[in-house]
PDBQT receptor file of N, H, CA, C and O in Angstrom, charges set to zero:
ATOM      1  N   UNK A   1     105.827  78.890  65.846  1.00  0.00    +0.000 N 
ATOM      2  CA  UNK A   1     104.558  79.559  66.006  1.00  0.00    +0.000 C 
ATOM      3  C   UNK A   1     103.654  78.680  66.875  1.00  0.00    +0.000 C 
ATOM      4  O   UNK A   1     102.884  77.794  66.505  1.00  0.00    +0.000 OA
ATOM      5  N   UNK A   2     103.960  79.196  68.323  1.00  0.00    +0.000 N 
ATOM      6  H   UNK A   2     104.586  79.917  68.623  1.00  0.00    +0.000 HD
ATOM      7  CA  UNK A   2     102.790  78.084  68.936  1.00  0.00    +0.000 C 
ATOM      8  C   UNK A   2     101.335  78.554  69.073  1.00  0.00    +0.000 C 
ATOM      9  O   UNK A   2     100.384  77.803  69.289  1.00  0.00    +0.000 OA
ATOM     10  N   UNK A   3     101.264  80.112  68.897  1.00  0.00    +0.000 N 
ATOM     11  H   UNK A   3     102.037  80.723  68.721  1.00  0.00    +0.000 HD
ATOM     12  CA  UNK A   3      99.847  80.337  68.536  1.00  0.00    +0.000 C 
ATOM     13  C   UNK A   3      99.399  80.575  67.903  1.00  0.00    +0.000 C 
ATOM     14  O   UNK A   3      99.575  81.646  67.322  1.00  0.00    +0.000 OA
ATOM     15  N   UNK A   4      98.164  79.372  67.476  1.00  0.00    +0.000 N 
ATOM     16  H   UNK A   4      98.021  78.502  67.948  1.00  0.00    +0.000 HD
ATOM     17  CA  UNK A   4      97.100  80.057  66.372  1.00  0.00    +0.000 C 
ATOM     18  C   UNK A   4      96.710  81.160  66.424  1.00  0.00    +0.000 C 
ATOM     19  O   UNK A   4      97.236  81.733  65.469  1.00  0.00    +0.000 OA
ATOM     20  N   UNK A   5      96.011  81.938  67.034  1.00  0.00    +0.000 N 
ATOM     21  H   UNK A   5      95.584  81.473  67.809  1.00  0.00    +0.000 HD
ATOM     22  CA  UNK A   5      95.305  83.101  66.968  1.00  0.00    +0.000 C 
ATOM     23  C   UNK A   5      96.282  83.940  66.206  1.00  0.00    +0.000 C 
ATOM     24  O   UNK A   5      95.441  84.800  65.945  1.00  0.00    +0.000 OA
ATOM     25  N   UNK A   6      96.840  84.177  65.911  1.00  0.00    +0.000 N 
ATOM     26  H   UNK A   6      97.523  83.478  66.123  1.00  0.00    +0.000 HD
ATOM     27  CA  UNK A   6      98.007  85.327  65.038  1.00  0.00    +0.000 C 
ATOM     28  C   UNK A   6      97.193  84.486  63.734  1.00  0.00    +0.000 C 
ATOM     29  O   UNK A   6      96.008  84.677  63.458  1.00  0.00    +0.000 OA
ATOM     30  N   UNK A   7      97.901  83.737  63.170  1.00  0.00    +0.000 N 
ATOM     31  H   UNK A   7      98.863  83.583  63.394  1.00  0.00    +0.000 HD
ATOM     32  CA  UNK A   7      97.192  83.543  61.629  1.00  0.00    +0.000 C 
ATOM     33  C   UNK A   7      95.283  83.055  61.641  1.00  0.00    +0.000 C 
ATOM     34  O   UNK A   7      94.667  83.086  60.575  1.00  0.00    +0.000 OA
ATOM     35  N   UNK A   8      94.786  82.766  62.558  1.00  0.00    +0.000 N 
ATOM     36  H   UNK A   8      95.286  82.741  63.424  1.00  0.00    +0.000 HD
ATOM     37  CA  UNK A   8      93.449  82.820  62.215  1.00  0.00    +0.000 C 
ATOM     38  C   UNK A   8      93.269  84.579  62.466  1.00  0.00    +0.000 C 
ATOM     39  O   UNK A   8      92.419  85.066  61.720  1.00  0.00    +0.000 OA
ATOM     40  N   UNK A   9      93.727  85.241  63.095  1.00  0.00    +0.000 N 
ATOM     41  H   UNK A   9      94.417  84.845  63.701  1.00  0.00    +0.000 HD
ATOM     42  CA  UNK A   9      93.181  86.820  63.136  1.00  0.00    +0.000 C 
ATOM     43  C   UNK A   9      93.348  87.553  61.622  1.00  0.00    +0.000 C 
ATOM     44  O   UNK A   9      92.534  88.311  61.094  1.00  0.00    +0.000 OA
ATOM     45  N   UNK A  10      94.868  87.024  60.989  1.00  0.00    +0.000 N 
ATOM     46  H   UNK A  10      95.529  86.408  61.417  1.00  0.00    +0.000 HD
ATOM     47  CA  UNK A  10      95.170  87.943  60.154  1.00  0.00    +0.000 C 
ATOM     48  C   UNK A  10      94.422  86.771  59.123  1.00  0.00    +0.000 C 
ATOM     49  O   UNK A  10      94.340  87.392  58.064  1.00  0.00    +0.000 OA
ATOM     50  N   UNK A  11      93.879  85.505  58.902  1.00  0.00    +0.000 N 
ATOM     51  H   UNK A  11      93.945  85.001  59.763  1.00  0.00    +0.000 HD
ATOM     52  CA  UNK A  11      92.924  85.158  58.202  1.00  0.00    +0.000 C 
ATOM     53  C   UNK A  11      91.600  86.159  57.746  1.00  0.00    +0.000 C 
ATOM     54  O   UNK A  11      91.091  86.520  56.685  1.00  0.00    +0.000 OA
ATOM     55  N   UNK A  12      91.386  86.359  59.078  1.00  0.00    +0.000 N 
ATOM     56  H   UNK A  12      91.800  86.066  59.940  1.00  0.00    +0.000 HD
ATOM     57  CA  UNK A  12      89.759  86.929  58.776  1.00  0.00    +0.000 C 
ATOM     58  C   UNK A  12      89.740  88.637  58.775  1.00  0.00    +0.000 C 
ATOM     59  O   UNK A  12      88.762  89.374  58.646  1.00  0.00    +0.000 OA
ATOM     60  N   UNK A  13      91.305  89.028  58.983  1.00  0.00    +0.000 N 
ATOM     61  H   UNK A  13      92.099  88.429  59.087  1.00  0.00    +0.000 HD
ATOM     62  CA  UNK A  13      91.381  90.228  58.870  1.00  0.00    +0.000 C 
ATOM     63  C   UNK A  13      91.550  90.617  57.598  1.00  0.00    +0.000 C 
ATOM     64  O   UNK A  13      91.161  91.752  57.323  1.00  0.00    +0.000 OA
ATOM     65  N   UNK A  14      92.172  89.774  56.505  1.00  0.00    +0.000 N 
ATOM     66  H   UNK A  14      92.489  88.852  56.728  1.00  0.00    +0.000 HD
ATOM     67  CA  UNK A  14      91.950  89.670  55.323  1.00  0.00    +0.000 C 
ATOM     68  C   UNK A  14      90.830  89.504  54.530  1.00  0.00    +0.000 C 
ATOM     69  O   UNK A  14      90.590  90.368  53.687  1.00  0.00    +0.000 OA
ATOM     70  N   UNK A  15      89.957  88.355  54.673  1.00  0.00    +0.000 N 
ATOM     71  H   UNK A  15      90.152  87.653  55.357  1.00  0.00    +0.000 HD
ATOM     72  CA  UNK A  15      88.877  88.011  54.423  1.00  0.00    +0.000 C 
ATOM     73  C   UNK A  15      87.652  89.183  54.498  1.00  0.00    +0.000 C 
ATOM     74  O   UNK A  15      86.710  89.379  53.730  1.00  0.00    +0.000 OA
ATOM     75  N   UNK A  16      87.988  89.766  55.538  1.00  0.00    +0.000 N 
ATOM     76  H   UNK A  16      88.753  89.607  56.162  1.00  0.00    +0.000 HD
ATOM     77  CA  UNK A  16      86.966  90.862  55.923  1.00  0.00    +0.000 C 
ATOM     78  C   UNK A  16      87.329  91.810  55.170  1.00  0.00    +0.000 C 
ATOM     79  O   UNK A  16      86.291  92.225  54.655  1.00  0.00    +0.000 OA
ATOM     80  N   UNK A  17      88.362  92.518  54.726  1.00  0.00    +0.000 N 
ATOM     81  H   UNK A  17      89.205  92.181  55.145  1.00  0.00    +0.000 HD
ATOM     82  CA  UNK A  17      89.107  93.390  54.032  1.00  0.00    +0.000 C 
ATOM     83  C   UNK A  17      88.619  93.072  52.760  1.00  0.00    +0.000 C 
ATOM     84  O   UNK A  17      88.293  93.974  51.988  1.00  0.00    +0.000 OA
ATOM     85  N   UNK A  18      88.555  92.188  52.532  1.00  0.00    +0.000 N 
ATOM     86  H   UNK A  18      88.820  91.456  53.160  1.00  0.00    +0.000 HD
ATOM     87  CA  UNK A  18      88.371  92.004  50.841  1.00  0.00    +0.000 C 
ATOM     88  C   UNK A  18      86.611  92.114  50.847  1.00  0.00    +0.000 C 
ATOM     89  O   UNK A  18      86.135  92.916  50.044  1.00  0.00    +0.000 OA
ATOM     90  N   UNK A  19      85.984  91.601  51.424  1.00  0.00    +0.000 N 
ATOM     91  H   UNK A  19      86.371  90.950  52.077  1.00  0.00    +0.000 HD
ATOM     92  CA  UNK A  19      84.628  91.976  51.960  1.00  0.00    +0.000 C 
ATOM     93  C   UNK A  19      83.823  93.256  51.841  1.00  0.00    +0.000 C 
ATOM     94  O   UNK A  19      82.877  93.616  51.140  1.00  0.00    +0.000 OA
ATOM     95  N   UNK A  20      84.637  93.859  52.891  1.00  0.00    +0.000 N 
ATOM     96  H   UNK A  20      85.405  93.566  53.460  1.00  0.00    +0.000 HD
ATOM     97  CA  UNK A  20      84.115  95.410  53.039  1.00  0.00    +0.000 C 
ATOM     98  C   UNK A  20      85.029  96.421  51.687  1.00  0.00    +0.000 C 
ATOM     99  O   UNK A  20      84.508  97.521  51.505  1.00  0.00    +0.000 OA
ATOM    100  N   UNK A  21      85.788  96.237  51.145  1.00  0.00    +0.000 N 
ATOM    101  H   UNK A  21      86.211  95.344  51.293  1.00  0.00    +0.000 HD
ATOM    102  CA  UNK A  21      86.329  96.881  50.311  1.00  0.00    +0.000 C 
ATOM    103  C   UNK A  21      85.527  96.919  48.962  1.00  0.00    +0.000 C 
ATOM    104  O   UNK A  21      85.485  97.917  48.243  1.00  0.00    +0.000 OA
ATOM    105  N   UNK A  22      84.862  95.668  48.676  1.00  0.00    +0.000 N 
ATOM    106  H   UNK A  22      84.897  94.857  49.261  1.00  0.00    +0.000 HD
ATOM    107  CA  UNK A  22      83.793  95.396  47.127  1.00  0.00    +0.000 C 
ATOM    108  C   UNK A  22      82.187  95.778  47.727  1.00  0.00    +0.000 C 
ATOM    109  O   UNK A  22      81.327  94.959  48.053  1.00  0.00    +0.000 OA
ATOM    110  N   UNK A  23      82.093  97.189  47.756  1.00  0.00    +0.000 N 
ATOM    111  H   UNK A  23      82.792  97.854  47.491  1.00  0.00    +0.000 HD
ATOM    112  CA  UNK A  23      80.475  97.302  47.980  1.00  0.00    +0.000 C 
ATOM    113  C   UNK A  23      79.630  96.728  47.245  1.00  0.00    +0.000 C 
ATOM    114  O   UNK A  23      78.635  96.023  47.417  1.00  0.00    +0.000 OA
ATOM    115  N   UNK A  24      80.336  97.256  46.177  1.00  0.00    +0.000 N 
ATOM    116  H   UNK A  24      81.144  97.828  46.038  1.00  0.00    +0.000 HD
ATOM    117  CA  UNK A  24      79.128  97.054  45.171  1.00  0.00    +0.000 C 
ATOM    118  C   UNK A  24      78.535  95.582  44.730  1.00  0.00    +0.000 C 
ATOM    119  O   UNK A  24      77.480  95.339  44.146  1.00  0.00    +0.000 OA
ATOM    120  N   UNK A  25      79.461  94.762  45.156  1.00  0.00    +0.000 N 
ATOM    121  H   UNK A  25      80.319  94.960  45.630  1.00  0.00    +0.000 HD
ATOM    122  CA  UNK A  25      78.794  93.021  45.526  1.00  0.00    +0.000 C 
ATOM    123  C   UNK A  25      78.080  92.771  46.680  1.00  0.00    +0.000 C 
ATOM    124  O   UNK A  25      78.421  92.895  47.856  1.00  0.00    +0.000 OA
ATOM    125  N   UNK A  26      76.854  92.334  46.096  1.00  0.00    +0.000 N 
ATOM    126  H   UNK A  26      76.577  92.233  45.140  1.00  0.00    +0.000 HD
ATOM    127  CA  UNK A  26      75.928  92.033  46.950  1.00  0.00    +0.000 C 
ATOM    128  C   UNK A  26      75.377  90.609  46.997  1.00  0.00    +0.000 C 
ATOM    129  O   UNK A  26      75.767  89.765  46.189  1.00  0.00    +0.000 OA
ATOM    130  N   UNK A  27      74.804  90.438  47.595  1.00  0.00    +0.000 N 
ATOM    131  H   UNK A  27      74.488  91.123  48.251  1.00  0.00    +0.000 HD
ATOM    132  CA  UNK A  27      74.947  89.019  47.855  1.00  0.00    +0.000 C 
ATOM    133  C   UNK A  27      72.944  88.800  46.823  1.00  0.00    +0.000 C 
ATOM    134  O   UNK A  27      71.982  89.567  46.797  1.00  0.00    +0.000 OA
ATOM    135  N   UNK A  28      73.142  87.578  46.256  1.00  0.00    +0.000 N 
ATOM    136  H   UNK A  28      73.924  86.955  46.277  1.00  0.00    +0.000 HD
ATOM    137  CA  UNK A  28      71.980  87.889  44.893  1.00  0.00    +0.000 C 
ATOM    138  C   UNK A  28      70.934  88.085  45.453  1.00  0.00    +0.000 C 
ATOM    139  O   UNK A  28      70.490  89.172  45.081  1.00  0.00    +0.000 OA
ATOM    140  N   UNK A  29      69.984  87.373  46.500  1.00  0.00    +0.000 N 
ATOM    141  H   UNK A  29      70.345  86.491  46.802  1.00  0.00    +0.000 HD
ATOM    142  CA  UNK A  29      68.735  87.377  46.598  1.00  0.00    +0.000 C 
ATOM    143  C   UNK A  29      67.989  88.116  47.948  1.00  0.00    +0.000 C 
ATOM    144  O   UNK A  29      66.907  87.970  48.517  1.00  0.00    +0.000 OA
ATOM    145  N   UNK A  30      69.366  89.125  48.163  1.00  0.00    +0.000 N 
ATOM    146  H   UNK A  30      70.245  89.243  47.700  1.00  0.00    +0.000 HD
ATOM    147  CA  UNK A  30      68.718  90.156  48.780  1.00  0.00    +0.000 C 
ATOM    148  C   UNK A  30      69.340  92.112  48.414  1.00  0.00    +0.000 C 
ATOM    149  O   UNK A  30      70.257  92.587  47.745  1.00  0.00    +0.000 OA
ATOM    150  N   UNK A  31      68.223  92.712  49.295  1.00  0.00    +0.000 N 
ATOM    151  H   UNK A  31      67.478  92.326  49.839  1.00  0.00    +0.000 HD
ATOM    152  CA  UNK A  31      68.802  94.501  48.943  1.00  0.00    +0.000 C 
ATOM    153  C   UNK A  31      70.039  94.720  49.972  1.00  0.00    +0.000 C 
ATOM    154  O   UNK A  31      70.890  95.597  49.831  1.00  0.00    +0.000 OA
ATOM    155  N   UNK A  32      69.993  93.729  51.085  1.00  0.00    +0.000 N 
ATOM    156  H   UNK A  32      69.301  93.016  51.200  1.00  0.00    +0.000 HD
ATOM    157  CA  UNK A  32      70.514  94.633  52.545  1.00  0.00    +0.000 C 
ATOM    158  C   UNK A  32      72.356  94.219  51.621  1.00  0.00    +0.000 C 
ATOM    159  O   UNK A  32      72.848  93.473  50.774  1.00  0.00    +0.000 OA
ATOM    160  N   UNK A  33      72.709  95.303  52.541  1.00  0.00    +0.000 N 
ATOM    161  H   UNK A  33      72.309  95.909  53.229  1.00  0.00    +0.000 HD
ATOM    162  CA  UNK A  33      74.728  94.899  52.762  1.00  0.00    +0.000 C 
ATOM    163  C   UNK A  33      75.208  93.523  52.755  1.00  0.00    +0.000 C 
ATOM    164  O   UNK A  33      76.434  93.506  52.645  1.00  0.00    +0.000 OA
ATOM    165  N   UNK A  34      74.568  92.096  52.851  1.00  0.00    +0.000 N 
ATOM    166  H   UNK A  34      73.572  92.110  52.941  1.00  0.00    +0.000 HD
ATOM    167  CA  UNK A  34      75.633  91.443  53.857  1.00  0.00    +0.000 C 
ATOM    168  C   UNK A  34      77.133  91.152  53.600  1.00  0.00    +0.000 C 
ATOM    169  O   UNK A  34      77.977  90.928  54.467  1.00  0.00    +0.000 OA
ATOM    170  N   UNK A  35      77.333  91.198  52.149  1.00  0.00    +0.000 N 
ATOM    171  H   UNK A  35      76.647  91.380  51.445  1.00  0.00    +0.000 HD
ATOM    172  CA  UNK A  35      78.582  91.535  52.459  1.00  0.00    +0.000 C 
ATOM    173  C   UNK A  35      79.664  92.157  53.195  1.00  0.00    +0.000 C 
ATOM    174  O   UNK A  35      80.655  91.628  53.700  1.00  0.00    +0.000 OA
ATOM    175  N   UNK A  36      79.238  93.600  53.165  1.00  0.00    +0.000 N 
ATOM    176  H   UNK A  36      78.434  94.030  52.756  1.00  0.00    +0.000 HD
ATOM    177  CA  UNK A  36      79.712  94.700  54.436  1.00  0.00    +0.000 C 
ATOM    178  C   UNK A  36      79.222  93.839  55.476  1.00  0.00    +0.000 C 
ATOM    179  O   UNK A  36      80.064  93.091  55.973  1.00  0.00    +0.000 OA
ATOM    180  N   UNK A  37      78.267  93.789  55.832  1.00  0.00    +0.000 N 
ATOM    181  H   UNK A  37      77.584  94.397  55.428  1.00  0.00    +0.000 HD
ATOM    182  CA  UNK A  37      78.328  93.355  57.366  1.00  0.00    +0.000 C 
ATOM    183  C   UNK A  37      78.880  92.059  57.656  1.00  0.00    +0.000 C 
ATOM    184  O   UNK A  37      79.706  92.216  58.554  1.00  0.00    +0.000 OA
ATOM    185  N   UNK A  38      78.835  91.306  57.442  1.00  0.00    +0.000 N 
ATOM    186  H   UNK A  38      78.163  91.179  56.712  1.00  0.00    +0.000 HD
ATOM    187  CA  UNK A  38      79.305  90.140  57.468  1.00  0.00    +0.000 C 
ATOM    188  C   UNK A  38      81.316  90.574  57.229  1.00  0.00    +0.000 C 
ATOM    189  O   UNK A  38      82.103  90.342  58.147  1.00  0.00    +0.000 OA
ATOM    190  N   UNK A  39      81.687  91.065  56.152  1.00  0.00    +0.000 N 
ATOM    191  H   UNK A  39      81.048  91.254  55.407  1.00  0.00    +0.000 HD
ATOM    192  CA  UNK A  39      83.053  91.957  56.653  1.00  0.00    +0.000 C 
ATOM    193  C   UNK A  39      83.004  92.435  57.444  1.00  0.00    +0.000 C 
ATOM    194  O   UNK A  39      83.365  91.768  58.414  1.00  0.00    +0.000 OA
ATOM    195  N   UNK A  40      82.612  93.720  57.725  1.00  0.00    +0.000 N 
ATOM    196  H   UNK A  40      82.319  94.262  56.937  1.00  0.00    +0.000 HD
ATOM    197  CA  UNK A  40      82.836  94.124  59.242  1.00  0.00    +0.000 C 
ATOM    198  C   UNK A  40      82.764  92.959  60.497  1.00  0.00    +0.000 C 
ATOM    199  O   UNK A  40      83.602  93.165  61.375  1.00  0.00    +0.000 OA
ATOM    200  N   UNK A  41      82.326  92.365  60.603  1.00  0.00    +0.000 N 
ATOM    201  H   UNK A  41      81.645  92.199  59.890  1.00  0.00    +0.000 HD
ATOM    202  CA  UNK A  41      82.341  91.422  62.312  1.00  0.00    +0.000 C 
ATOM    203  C   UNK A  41      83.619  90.355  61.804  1.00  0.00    +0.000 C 
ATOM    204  O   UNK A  41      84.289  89.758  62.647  1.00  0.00    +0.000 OA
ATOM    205  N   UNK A  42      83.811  90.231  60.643  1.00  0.00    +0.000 N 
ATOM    206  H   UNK A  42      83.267  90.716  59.959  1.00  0.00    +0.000 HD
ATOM    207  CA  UNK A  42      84.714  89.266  60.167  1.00  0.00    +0.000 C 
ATOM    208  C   UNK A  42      86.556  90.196  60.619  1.00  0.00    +0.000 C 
ATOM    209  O   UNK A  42      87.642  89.794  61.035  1.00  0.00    +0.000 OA
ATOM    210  N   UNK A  43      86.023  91.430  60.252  1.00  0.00    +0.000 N 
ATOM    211  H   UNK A  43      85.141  91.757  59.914  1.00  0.00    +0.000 HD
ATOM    212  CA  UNK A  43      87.402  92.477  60.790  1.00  0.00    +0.000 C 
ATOM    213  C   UNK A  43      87.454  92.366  61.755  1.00  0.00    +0.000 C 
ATOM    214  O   UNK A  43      88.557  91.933  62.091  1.00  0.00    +0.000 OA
ATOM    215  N   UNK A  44      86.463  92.613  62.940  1.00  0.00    +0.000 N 
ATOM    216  H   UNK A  44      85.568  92.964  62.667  1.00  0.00    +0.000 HD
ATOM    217  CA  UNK A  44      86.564  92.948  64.460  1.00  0.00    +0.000 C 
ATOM    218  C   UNK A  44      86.743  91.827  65.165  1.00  0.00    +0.000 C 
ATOM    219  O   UNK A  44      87.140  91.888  66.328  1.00  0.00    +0.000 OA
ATOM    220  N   UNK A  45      86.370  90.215  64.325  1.00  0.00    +0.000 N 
ATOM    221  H   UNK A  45      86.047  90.165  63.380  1.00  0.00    +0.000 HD
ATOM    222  CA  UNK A  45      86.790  89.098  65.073  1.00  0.00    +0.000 C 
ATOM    223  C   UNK A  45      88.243  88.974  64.717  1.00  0.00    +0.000 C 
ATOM    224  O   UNK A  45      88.887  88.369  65.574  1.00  0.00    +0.000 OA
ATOM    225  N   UNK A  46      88.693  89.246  64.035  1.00  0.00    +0.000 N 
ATOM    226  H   UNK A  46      88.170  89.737  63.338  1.00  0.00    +0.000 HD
ATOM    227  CA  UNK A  46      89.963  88.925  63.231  1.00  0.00    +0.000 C 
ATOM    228  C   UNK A  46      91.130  89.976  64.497  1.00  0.00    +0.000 C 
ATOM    229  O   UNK A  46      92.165  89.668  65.089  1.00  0.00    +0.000 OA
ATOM    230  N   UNK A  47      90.463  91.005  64.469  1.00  0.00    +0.000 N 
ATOM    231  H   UNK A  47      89.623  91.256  63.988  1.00  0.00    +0.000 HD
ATOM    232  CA  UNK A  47      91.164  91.940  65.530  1.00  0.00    +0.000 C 
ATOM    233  C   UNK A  47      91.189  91.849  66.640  1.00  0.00    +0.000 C 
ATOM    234  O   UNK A  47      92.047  92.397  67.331  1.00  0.00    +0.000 OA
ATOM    235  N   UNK A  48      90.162  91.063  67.132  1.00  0.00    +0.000 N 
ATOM    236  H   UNK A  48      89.465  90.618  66.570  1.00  0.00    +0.000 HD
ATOM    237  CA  UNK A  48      89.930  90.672  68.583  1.00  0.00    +0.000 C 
ATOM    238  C   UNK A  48      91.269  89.428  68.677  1.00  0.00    +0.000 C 
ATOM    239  O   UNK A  48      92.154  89.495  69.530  1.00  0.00    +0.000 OA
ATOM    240  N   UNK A  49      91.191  88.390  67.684  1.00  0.00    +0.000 N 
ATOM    241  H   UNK A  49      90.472  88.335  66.990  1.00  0.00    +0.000 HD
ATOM    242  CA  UNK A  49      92.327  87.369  67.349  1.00  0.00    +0.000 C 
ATOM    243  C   UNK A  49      93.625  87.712  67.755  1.00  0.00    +0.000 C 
ATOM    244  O   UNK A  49      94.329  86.916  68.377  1.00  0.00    +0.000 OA
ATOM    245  N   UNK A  50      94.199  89.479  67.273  1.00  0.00    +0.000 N 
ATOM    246  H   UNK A  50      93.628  90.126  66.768  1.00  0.00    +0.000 HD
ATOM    247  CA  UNK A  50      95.432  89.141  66.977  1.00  0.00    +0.000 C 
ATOM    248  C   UNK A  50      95.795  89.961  68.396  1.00  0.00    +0.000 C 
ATOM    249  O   UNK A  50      96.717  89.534  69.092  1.00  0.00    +0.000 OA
ATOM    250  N   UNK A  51      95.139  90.994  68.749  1.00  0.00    +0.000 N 
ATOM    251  H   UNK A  51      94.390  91.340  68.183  1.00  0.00    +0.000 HD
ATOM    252  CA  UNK A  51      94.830  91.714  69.900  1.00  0.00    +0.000 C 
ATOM    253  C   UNK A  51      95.339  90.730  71.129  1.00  0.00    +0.000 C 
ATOM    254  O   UNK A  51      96.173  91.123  71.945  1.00  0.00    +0.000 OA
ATOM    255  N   UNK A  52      94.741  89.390  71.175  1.00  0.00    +0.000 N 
ATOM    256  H   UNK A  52      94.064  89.071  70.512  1.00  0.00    +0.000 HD
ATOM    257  CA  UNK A  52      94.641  88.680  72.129  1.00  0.00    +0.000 C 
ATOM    258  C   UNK A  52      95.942  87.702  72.190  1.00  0.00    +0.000 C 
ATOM    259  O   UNK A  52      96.356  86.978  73.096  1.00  0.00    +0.000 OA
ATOM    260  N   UNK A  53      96.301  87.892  71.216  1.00  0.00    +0.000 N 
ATOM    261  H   UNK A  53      95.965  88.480  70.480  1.00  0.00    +0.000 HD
ATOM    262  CA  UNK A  53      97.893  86.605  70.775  1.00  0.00    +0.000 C 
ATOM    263  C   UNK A  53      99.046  87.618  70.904  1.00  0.00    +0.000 C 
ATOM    264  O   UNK A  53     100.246  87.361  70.998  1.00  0.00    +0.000 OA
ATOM    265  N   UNK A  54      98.301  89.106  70.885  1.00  0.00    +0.000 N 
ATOM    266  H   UNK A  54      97.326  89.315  70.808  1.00  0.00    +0.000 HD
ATOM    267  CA  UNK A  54      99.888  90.015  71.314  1.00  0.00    +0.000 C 
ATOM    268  C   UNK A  54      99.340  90.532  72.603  1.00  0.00    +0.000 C 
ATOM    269  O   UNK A  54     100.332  91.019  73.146  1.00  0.00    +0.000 OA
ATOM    270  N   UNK A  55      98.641  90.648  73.148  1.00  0.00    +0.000 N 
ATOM    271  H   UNK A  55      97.835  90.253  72.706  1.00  0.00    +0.000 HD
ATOM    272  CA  UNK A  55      98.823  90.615  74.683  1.00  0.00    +0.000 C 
ATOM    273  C   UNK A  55      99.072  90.092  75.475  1.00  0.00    +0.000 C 
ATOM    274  O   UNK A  55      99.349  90.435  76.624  1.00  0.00    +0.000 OA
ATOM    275  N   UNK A  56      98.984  88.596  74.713  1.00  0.00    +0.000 N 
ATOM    276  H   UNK A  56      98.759  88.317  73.780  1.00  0.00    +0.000 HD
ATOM    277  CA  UNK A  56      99.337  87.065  75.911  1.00  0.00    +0.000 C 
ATOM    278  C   UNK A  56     101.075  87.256  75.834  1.00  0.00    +0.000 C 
ATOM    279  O   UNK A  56     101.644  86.966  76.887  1.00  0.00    +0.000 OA
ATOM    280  N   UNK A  57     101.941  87.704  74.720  1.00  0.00    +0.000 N 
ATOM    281  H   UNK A  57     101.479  87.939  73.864  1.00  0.00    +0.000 HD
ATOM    282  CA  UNK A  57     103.189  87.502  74.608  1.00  0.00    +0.000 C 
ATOM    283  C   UNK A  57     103.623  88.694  74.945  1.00  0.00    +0.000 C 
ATOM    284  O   UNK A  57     104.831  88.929  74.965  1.00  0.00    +0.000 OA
TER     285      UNK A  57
C-alpha cells in the first residue's frame, strides 16, 4: 500500500458516517447540528481522499 489517501479517505468516511448517522447527539453547549455538519465535510473530505487515490491508479 504505497498510498495513504485510500485509508485516510475510508478513515473519515467512516468517522463521518458514524457522525451524520446519530442526529440526535448534539454537541452540549450549543442548538445548531455540528455534529451533522462537521460529518458531512468529514464524508466529502474522506471522498475527495479516495476519489483521488483511484484516479491516480
Amino acid at each position: 500500500m504505497n498510498d495513504l489517501r485510500i485509508p485516510i479517505g475510508a478513515f473519515f468516511l467512516i468517522a463521518g458516517a458514524l457522525l451524520v448517522a446519530m442526529p440526535s447527539a448534539r454537541a452540549p453547549l450549543t442548538q445548531a447540528p455540528v455534529n451533522l455538519y462537521a460529518g458531512l465535510v468529514m464524508l466529502v473530505f474522506g471522498g475527495v481522499m479516495v476519489w483521488l487515490a483511484r484516479r491516480r491508479s
